[in-house]
C-alpha positions in Angstrom: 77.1 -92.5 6.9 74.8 -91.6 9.9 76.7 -92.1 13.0 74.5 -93.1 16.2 75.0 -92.9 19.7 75.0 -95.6 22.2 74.4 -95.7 25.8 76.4 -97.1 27.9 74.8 -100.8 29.7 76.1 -99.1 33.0 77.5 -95.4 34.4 80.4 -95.5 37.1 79.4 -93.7 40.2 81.8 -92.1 42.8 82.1 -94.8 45.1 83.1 -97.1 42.6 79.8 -98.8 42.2 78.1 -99.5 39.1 74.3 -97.7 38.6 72.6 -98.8 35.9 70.8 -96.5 33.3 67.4 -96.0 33.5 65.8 -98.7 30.5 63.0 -96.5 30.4 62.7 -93.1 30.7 58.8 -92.8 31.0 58.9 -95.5 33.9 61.9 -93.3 35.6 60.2 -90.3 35.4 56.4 -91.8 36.8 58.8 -93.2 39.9 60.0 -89.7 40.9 56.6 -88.2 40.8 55.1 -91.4 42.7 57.7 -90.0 45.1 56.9 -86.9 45.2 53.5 -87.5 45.6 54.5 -89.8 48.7 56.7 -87.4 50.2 53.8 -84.6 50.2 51.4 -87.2 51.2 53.6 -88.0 54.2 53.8 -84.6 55.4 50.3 -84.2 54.9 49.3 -86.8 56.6 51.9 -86.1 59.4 50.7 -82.8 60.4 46.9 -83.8 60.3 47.5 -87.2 62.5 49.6 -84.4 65.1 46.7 -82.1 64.8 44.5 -84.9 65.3 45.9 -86.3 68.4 45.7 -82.8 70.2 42.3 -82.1 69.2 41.6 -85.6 70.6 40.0 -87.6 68.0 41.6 -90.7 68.3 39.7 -92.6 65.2 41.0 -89.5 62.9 44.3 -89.9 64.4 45.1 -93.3 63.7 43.3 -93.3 59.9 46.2 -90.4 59.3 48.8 -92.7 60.7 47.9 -95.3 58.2 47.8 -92.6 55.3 51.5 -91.7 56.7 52.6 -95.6 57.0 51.5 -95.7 53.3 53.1 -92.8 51.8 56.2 -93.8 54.1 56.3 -97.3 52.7 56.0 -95.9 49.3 58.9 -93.5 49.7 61.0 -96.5 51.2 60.3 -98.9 48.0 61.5 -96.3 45.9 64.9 -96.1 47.6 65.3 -99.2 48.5 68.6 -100.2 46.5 70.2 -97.1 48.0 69.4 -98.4 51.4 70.4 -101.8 51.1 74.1 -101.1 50.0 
């Protein structure tokens, strides 16, 4: 008789709450790399919006802050459950 392993609905975590495992493991793993990509993209975008402001071109500047808003919302969706504890 083949035995099969089941995962549990939910993992304990330290501080007592309950995180729930990740359904899919395809989804999981295209939401880190969407962060990655975010948190690149924000320091990208950063140091080019900085280098823009001293070099003083204003329209430049402020299309980089938007790129930085962007990647910054982005990064923010994706830890949003952690933040709102």
């Amino acid at each position: 008789m083949a035995s099969s392993t089941v995962l549990p609905a939910a993992l304990p975590t330290r501080g007592g709450d309950v995180q729930r495992a990740p359904t899919n493991r395809r989804h999981a793993q295209r939401a880190r790399k969407l962060n990655r990509v975010a948190k690149a993209g924000m320091l990208l975008s950063l140091a080019a919006s900085l280098a823009f402001a001293a070099g003083g071109k204003r329209r430049a500047h402020v299309v980089s802050g938007g790129v930085f808003v962007a990647c910054l919302g982005l990064h923010l969706w994706h830890h949003r459950n952690r933040m709102m504890r």
